[in-house]
C-alpha positions as CSV (number, residue, x, y, z in Angstrom):
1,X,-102.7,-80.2,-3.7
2,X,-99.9,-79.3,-1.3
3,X,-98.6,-77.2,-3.8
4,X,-101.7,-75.8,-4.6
5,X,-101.9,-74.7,-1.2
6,X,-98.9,-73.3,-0.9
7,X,-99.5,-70.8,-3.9
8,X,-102.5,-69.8,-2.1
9,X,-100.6,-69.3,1.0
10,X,-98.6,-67.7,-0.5
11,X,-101.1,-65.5,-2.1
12,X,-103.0,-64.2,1.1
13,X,-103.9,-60.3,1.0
14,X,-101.0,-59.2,3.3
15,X,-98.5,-61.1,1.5
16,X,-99.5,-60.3,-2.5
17,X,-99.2,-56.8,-1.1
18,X,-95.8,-57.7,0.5
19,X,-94.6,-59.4,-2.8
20,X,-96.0,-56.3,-4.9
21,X,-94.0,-53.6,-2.7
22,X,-90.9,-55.8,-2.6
23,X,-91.4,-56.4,-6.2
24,X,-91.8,-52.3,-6.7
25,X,-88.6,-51.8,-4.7
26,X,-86.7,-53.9,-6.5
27,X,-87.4,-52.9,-9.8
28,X,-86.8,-49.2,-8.5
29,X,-83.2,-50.1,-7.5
30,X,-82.7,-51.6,-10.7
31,X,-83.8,-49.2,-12.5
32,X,-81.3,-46.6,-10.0
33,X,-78.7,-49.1,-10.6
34,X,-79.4,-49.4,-14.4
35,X,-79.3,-45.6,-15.1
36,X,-75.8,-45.3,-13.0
37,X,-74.5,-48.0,-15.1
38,X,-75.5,-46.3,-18.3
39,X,-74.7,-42.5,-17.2
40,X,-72.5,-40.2,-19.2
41,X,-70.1,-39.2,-17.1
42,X,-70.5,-35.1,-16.4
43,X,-74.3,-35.1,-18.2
44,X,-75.8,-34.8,-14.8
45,X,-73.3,-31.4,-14.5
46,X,-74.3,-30.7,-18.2
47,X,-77.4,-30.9,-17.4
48,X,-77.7,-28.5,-13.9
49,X,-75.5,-26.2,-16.4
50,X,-77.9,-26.3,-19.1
51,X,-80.7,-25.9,-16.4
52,X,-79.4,-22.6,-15.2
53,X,-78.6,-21.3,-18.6
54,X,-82.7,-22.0,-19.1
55,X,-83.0,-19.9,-16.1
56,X,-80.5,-17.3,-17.0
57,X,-82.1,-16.9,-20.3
58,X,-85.6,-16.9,-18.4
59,X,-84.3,-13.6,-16.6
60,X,-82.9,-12.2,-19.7
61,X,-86.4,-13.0,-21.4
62,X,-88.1,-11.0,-18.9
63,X,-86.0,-8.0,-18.9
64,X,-86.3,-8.0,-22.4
65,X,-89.8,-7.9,-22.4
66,X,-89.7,-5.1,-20.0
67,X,-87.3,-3.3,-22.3
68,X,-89.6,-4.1,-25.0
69,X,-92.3,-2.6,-23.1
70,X,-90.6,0.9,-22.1
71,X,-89.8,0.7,-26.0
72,X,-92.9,0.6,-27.0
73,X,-94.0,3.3,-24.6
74,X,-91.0,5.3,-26.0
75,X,-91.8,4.4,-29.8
76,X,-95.6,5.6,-28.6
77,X,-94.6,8.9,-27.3
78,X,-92.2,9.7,-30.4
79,X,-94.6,9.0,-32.9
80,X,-97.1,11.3,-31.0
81,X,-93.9,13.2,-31.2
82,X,-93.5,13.0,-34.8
83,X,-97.6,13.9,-35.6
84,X,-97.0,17.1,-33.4
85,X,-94.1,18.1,-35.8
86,X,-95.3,17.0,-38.8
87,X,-98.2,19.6,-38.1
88,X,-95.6,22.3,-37.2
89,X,-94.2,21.5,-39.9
90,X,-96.9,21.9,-42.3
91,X,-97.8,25.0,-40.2
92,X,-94.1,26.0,-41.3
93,X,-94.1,25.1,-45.0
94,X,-97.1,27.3,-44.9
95,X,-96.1,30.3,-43.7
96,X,-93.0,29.7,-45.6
97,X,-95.3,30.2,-48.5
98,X,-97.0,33.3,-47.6
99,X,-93.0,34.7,-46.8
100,X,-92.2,33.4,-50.3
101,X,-95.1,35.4,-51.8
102,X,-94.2,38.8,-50.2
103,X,-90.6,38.1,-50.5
104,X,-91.0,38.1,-54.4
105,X,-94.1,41.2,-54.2
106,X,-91.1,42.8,-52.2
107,X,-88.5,42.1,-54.5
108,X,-90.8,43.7,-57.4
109,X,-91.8,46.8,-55.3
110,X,-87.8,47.0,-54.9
111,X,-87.6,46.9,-59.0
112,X,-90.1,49.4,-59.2
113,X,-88.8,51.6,-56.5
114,X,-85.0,51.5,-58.4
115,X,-86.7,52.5,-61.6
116,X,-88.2,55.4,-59.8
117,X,-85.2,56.4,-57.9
118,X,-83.3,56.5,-61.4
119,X,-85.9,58.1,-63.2
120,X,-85.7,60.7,-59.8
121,X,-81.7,60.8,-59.9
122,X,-82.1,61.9,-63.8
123,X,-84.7,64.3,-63.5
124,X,-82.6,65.4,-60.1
125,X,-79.2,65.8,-62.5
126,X,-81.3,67.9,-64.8
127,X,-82.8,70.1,-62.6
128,X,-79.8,70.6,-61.0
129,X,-78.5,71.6,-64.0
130,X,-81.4,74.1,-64.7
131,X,-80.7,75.4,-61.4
132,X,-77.2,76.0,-61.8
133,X,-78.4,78.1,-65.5
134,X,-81.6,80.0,-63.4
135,X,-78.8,80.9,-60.5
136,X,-76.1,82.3,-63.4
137,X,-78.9,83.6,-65.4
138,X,-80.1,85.5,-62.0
139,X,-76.8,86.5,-61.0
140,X,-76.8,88.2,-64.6
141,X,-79.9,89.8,-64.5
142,X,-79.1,91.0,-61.5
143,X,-75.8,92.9,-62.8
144,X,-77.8,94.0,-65.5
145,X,-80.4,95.3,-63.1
146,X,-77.7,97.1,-60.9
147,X,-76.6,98.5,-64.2
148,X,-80.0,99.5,-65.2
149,X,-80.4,101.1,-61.5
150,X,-77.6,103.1,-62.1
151,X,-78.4,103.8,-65.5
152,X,-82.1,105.3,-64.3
153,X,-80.0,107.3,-61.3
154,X,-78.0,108.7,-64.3
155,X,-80.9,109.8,-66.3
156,X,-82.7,110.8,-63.3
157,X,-79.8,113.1,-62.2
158,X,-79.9,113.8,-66.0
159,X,-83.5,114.5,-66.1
160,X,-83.1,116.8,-63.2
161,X,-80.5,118.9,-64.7
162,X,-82.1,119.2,-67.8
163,X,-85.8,120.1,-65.8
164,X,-83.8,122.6,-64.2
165,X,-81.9,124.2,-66.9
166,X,-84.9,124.0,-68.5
167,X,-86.7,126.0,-65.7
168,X,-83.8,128.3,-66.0
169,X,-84.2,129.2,-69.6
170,X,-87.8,129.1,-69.3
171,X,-87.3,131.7,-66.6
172,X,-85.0,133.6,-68.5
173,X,-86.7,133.9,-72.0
174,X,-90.1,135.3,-69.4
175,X,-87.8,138.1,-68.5
């Protein structure tokens, strides 16, 4: 019974509670002690190291993100971009057409217009030519009308003398 009482002596609130935080402590500094004697030597530097490369990469993470974001904002205002020129560029091809069209109507107006201007140099050439035969022809008639001219003085003078020889034998044969 002695024993029995001193278990339950032993077992009064104040001391279980001492027992149980002596008992706590020294299964804490065991534990301490058990981890020291079982520690790789340099992991707890390995593992600050490896802490503030999770940290380092933490930073990079985040300025990556904001990268991505002014990215995305760029890639936003180049595809906007790219739908403003792809109009201008249909806008282009368009009027590249209509150029296209009157660019070959031009180029058949210019065929047309070189047929013309050789059908005009050929007609040209042989009027020229005609002008060149009208201009001697002219410059012979007019020879021939100087002649004539002088001719029709001739007679004249001619026609005179015999009007007036003619008067004078008229007048004679009356007396």
């Amino acid at each position: 019974t002695r024993s029995g009482g001193l278990i339950a002596s032993l077992l009064t609130p104040n001391r279980s509670m001492a027992i149980g935080v002596f008992g706590l402590i020294m299964t804490g500094a065991f534990f301490v002690m058990l981890s020291q004697w079982f520690e790789i030597p340099g992991l707890n530097d390995q593992i600050e190291d490896l802490e503030d490369q999770v940290d380092r990469l933490e930073e990079e993470v985040n300025n990556l993100e904001e990268q991505n974001d002014r990215f995305e904002d760029l890639n936003d205002q180049l595809n906007s971009s790219v739908a403003e020129l792809e109009e201008q560029n249909e806008m282009l091809n368009a009027s590249n057409a209509l150029f296209k069209d009157l660019n070959d109507e031009l180029n058949t107006s210019v065929t047309e217009l070189e047929t013309q201007n050789q059908l005009f140099n050929e007609s040209n050439a042989f009027f020229k030519k005609l002008n060149e035969e009208l201009e001697e022809l002219n410059t012979n008639l007019t020879l021939q009308v100087t002649e004539l001219e002088s001719t029709v003085a001739n007679l004249t003078e001619t026609n005179q003398a015999l009007s007036d020889n003619i008067a004078q034998l008229n007048g004679q044969v009356e007396e």
